[in-house]
C-alpha positions as CSV (number, residue, x, y, z in Angstrom):
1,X,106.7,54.8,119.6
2,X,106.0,56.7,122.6
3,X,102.5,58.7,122.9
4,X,103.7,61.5,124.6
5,X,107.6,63.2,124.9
6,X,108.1,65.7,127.3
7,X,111.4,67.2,126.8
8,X,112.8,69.2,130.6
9,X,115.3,71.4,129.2
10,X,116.4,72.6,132.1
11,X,118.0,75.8,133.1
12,X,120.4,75.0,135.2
13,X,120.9,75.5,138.7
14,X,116.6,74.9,139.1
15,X,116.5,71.6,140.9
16,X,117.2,69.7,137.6
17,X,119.8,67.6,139.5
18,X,117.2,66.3,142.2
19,X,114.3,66.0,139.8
20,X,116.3,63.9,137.4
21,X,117.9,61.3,140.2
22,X,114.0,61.3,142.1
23,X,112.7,60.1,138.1
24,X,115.5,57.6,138.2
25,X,115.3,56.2,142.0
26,X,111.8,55.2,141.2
27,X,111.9,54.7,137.2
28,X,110.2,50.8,138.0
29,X,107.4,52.4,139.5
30,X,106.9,54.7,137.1
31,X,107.1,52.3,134.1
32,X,103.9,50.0,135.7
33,X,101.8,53.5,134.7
34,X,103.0,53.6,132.0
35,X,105.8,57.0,132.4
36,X,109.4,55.9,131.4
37,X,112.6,57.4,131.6
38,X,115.0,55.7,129.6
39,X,118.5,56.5,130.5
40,X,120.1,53.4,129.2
41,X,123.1,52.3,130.7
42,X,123.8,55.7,132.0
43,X,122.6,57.2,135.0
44,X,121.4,60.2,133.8
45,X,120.6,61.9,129.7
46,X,124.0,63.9,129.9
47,X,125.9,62.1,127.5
48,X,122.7,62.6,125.2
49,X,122.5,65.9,125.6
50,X,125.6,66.8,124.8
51,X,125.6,64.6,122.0
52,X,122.6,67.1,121.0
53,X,124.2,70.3,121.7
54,X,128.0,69.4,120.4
55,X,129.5,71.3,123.3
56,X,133.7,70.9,123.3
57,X,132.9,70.1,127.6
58,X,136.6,69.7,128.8
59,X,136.7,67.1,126.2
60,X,133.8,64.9,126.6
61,X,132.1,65.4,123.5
62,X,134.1,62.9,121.6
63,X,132.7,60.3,124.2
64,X,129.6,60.7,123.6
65,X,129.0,60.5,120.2
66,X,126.1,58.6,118.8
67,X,124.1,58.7,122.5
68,X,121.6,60.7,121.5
69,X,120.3,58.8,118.5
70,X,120.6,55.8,120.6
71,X,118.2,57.6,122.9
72,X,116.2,58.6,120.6
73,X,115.9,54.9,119.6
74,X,114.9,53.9,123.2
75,X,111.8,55.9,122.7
76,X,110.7,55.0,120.0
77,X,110.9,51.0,121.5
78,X,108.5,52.7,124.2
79,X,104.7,53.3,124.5
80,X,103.3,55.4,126.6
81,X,104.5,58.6,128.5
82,X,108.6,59.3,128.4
83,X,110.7,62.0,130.1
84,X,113.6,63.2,129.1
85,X,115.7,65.4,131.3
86,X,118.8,67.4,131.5
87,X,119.9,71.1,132.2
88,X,122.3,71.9,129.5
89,X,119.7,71.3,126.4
90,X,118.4,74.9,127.3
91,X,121.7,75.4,124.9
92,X,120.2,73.4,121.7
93,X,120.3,75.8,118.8
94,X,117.4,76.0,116.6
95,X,119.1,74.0,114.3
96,X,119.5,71.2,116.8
97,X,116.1,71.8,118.4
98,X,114.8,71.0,114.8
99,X,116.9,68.2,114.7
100,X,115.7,66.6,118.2
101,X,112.0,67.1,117.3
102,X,112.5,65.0,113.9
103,X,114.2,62.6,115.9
104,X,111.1,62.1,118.5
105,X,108.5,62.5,116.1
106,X,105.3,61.8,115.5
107,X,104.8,61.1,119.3
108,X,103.4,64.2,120.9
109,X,105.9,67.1,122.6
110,X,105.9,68.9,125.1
111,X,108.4,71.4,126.4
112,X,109.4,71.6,129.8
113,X,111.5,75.0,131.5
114,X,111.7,75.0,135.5
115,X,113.0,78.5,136.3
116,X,114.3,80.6,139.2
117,X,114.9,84.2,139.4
118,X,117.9,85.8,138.0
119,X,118.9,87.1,141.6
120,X,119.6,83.4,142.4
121,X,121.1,82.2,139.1
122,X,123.5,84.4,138.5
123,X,125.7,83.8,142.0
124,X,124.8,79.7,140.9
125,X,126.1,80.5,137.3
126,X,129.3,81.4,139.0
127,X,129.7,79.0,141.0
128,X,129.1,76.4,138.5
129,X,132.2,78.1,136.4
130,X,133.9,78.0,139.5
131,X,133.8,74.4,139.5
132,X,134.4,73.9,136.1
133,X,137.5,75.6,136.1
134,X,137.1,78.9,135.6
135,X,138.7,81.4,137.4
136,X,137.0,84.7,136.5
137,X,136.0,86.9,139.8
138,X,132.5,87.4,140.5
139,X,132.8,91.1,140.1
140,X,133.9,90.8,136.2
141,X,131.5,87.7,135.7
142,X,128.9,90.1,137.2
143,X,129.7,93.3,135.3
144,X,130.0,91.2,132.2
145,X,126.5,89.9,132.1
146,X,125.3,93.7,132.8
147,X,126.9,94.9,130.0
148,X,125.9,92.3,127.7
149,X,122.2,92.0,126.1
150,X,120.3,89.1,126.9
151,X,118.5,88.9,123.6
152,X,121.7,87.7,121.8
153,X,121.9,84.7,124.1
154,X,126.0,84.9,122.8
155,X,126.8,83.7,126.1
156,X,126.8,80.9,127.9
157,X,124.2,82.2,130.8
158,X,122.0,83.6,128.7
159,X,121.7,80.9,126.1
160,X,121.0,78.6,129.2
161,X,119.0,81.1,131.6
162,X,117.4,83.7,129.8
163,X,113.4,82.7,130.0
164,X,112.3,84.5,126.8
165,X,115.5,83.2,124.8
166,X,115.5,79.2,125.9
167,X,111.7,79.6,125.6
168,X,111.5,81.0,122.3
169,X,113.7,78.5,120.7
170,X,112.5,75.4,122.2
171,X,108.6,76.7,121.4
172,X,108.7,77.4,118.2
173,X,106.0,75.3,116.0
174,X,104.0,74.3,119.4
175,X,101.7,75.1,120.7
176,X,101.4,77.2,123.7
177,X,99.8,74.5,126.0
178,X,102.5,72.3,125.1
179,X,105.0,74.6,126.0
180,X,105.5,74.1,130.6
181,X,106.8,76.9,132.9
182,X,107.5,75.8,136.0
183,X,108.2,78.3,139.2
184,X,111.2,77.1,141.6
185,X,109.8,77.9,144.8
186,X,111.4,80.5,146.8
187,X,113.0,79.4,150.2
188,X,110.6,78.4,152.6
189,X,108.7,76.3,150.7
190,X,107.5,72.6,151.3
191,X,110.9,70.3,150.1
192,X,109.2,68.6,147.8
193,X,107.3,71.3,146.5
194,X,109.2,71.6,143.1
195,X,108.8,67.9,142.2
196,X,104.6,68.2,142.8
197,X,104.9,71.2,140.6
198,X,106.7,68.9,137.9
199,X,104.1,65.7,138.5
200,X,101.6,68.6,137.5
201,X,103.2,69.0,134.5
202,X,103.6,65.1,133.4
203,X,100.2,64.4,134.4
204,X,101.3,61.9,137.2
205,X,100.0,61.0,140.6
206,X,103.2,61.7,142.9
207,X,102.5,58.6,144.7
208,X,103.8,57.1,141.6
209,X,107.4,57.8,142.7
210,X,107.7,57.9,146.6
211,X,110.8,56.9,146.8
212,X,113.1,60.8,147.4
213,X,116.2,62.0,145.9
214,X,119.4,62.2,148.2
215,X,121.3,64.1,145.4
216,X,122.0,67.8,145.3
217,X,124.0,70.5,143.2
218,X,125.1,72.2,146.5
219,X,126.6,75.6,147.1
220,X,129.1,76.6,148.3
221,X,130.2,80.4,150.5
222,X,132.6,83.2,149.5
223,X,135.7,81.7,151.2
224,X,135.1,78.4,149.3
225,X,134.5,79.7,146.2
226,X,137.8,82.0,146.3
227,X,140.0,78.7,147.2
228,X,138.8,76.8,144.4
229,X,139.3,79.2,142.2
230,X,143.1,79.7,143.2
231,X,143.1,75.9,142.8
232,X,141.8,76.4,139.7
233,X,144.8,78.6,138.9
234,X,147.5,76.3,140.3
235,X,146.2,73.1,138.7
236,X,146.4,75.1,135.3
237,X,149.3,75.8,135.2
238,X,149.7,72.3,136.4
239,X,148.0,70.9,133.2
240,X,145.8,69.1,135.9
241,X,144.0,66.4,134.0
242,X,140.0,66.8,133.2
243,X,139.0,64.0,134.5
244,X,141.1,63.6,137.7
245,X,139.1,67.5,138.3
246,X,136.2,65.8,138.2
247,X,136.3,63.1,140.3
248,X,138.9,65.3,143.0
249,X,138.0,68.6,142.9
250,X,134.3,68.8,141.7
251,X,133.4,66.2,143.3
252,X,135.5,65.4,146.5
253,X,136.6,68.4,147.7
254,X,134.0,71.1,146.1
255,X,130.6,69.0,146.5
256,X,131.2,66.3,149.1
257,X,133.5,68.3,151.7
258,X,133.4,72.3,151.1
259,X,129.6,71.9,150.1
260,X,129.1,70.7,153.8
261,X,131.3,73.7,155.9
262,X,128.8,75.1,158.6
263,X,127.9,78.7,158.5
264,X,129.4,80.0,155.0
265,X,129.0,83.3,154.0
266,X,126.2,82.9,151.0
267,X,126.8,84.2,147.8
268,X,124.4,86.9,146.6
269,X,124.0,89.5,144.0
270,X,125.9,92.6,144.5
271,X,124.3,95.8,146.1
272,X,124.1,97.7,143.0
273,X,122.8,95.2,141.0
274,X,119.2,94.4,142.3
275,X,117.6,97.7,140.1
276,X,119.0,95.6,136.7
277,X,117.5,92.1,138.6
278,X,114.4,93.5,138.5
279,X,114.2,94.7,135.3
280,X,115.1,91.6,133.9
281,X,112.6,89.9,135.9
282,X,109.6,92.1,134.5
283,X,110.6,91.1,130.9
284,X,110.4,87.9,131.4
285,X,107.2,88.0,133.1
286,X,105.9,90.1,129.9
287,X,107.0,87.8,127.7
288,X,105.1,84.5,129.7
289,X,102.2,86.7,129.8
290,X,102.3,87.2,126.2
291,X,103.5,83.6,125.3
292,X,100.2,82.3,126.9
293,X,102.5,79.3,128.1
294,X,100.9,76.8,130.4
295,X,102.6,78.2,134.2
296,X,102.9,76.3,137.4
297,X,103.8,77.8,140.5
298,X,103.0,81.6,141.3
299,X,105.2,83.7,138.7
300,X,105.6,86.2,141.5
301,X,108.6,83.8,142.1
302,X,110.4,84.6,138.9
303,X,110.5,88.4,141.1
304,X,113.3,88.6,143.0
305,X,113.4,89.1,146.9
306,X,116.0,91.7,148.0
307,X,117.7,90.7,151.2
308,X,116.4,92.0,154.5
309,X,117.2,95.8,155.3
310,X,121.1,95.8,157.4
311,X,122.0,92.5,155.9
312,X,125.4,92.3,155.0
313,X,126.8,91.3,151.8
314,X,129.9,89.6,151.2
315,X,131.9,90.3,148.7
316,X,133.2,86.7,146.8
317,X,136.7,87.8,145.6
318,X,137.4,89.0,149.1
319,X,136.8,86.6,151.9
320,X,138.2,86.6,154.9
321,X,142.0,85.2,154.5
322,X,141.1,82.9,158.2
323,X,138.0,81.5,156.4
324,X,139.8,80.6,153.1
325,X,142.5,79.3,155.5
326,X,139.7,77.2,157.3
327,X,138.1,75.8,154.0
328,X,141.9,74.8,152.2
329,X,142.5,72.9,155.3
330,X,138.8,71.0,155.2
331,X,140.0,70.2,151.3
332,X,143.4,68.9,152.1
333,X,142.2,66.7,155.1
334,X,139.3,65.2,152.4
335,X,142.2,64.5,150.3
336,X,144.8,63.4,152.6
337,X,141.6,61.1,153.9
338,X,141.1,59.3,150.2
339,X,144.7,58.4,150.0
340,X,144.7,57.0,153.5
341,X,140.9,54.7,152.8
342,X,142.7,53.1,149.9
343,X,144.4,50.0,151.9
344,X,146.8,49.3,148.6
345,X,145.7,52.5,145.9
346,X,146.9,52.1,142.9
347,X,149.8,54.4,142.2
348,X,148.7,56.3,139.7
349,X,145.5,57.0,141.5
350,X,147.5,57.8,144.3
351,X,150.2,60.0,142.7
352,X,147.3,62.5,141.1
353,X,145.6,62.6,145.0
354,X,149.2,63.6,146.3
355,X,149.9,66.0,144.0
356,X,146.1,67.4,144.7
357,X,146.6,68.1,148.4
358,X,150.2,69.6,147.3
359,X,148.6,72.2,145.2
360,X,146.0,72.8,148.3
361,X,148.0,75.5,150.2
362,X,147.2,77.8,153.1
363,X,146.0,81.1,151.2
């Protein structure tokens, strides 16, 4: 049985995706001192995770069944140090929080949070409903978590990005200097200043794992994330299959092509909404004071930084129509560009491509 567990919970949108792929790129390495991450055949703890969390997730639950006891069974084959890693635990119900610390037990755990403030989650929250289907404007997904109270965690961004709420659940029964809050640098900072923070918390020498992470959750600007969420609308109504999104839309056109347009207009917090940011911030930053949780990185980053005096803010639901134009016509060359690499595609493949770049119309 592993020694020591040390359980990254996420929240999302905080550099899980590149700590998680720089863990795996250099997982040999690791291993000869003795700090394993044992993602099995996968490439990554998703499928456990959910397993954990029994989240419907446009339909993947039912493949996933049984992955997390068969992680769970990969520790215990392991001595030493083990990581395990993935965003969307910072869901886990106490229930299920129980359940996972039966399941690692008796090795030694340890709870890991990175964190960013709420002024940058909540335009990444969006975008990640964005490209999950949703179509909900930014103004109502805004005004929704204004209105709502954090403390309930009933929704989806607070269960995953409140501080106090993922915190208290995943704490409770350890102690506090097993319980790891790490800062997300604000920009500016070293690049790999986020994953020193995390070998901080593991307890390993970063020369361990040299080898960097190529992988990103990228972002994309106002005009992008108004045409996918038209798309969105269109391949609804559609009955556009789950996992033809996936690979086409999330991941071709949203990550690898719109992801990469030059000079988008970024998506921040609304004017009128920085006052409730920072109140938000100052209770979290009572409640790790009080917590007396084991903190890396400055806190002061948990505050959030207002934009520069005469900076303009964009509104997402109202783009300009020429740069919505611009990025529909980046997505249908991407996907007029897949049909065209395949030398002899395979009809079906082909037919859901075709009927993609259909649905991708001027706005």
């Amino acid at each position: 049985m592993a020694d020591v567990v040390y359980l990254h919970v996420g929240a999302p949108k905080t550099g899980t995706t590149y700590l998680q792929d720089r863990l795996s790129v250099n997982r040999t390495r690791l291993a000869r001192h003795g700090v394993h991450y044992p993602v099995g055949q996968q490439e990554d703890m998703f499928g456990a995770a959910l397993d954990l969390i029994e989240r419907p997730w446009g339909g993947l639950l039912d493949e996933v069944r049984g992955e997390w006891a068969a992680l769970a069974r990969r520790v215990r084959r392991t001595r030493g140090t083990v990581v395990i890693s993935h965003e969307i635990l910072a869901a886990a119900s106490r229930s299920q929080i129980e359940r996972a610390m039966a399941d690692l037990a008796p090795a030694e755990v340890h709870v890991v949070l990175t964190a960013r403030d709420v002024a940058r989650q909540v335009p990444a929250e969006w975008q990640e409903h964005v490209k999950h289907r949703r179509r909900v404007s930014y103004a109502r997904f805004v005004r929704r978590l204004r209105t709502s109270d954090a403390r309930k965690g009933d929704k989806w961004f607070w269960e995953v990005q409140s501080l106090p709420e993922v915190l208290g659940r995943w704490s409770a029964g350890l102690a506090p200097e097993r319980v790891h809050l790490v800062t997300v640098p604000q920009p500016g900072a070293a690049p790999d200043e986020l994953w020193l923070r995390f070998c901080r918390v593991l307890g390993i020498d970063p020369a361990w794992a040299p080898r960097d992470s190529k992988r990103r959750n990228p972002s994309i600007g106002t005009a992008e994330a108004t045409l996918v969420r038209r798309l969105n609308r269109r391949l609804q109504e559609a009955e556009y299959d789950h996992a033809d999104y996936r690979s086409l839309v999330r991941e071709l056109v949203v990550h690898q092509t719109l992801a990469d347009r030059p000079d988008m207009d970024r998506i921040t917090l609304p004017p009128d909404a920085w006052d409730w940011a920072d109140e938000i911030a100052e209770s979290w930053l009572d409640w790790v004071t009080g917590a007396g949780i084991d903190v890396v990185g400055d806190l002061d980053e948990l505050r959030p930084r207002r934009p520069e005096e005469g900076e303009p803010w964009h509104d997402p639901d109202r783009p300009r129509p020429s740069d919505v134009a611009d990025a529909a016509l980046d997505a249908l060359v991407a996907v007029l560009t897949e049909t065209a690499r395949r030398p002899d595609p395979d009809e079906q493949v082909s037919q859901k491509v075709a009927r993609l770049a259909r649905r991708v119309r001027l706005p």
